[in-house]
C-alpha positions in Angstrom: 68.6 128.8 133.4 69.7 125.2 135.2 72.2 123.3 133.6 70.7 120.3 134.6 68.1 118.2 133.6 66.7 115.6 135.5 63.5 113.1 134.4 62.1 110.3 136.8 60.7 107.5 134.2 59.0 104.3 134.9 61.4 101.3 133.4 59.9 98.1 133.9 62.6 95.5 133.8 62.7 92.4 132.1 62.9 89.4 133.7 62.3 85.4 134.2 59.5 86.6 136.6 56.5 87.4 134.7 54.9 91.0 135.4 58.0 92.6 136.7 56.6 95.5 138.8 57.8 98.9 137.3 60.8 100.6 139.2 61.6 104.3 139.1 64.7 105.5 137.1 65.7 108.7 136.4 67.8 110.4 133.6 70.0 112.6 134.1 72.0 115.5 131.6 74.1 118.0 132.9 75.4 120.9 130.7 79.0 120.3 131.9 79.1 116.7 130.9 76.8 118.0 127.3 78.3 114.4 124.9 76.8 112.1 128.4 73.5 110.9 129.9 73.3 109.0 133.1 70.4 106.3 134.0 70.2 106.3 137.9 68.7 102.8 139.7 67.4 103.3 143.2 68.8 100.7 145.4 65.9 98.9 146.1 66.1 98.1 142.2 68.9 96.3 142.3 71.0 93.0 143.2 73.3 94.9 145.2 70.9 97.0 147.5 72.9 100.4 146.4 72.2 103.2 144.1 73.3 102.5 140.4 74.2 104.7 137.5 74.7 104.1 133.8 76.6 106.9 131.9 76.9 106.9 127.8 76.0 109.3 124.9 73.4 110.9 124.7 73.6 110.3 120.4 73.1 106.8 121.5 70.3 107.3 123.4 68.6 109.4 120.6 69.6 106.8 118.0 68.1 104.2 119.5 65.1 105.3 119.6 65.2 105.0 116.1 66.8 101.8 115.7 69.4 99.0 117.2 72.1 101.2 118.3 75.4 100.0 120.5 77.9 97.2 120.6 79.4 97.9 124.1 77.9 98.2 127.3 74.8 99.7 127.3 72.9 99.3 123.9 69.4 100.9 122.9 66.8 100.0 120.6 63.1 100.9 119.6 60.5 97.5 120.8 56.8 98.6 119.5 55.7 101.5 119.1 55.6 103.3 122.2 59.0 101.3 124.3 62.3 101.8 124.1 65.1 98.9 125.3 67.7 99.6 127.2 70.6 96.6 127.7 73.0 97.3 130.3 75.9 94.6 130.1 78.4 94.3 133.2 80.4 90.9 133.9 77.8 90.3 136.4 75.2 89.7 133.7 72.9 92.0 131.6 69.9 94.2 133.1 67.2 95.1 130.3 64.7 97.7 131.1 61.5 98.9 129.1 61.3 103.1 129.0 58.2 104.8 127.5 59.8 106.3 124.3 58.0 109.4 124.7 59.0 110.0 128.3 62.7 109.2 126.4 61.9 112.1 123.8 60.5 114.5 126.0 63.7 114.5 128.1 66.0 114.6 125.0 64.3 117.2 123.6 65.1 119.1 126.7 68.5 118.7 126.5 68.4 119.7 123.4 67.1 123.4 124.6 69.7 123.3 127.0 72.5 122.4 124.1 72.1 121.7 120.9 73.1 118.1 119.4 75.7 119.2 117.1 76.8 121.8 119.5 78.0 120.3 122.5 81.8 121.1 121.8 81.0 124.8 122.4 80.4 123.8 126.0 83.9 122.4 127.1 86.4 124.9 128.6 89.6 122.7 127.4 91.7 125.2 128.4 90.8 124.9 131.7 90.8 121.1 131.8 94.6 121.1 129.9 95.5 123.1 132.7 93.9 121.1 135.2 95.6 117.8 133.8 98.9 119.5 133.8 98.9 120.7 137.3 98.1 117.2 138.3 101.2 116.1 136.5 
């Protein structure tokens, strides 16, 4: 079985401009990382012209689909029925994209085969990663 999941989704991305073209995305879990989900922008997508990537929890991602969730950097919230928001806040300013909350469901619910909310703990080798810190030291 892999131990990663990745999902392209369509964001469409909101903007002074009206009827923003969509722009692929993709989410991204990986079993070793099992408390973290990562939002990957193509480069075309963005100011910048290179690849970025948004990493936070994956029980915020999940949360927001059922309400207003985060105060930091990236916060998620249910718009409609069938959208979710994503806000990404960096000093350069704030990106908010529109997912499809069931393309948002289907890939949590696949991370959730691959571990279990509530479970994700079980996953980590700490040993190994105390050990790996202390060598460093």
């Amino acid at each position: 079985m892999s131990t990663v999941i990745e999902q392209p989704v369509e964001a469409r991305l909101v903007a002074a401009a009206p009827r923003m073209p969509n722009i692929p995305a993709t989410l991204h879990y990986d079993r070793d990382d099992p408390f973290a989900v990562r939002m990957t922008f193509p480069a075309p997508a963005t100011l910048e012209g290179v690849e970025v990537c948004w990493t936070f929890a994956r029980e915020l991602l999940a949360a927001g689909l059922r309400g207003p969730e985060g105060h930091g950097d990236v916060r998620v919230r249910p718009y409609g029925y069938d959208r979710t928001v994503l806000e990404f806040h960096a000093p350069e300013g704030t990106a908010v994209v529109h997912v499809r909350s069931g393309e948002v469901r289907r890939f949590l619910e696949a991370t959730s085969e691959l571990v279990p909310a509530g479970l994700e703990h079980l996953q980590l080798d700490l040993d190994h990663g105390l050990a790996e810190l202390m060598r460093d030291a």
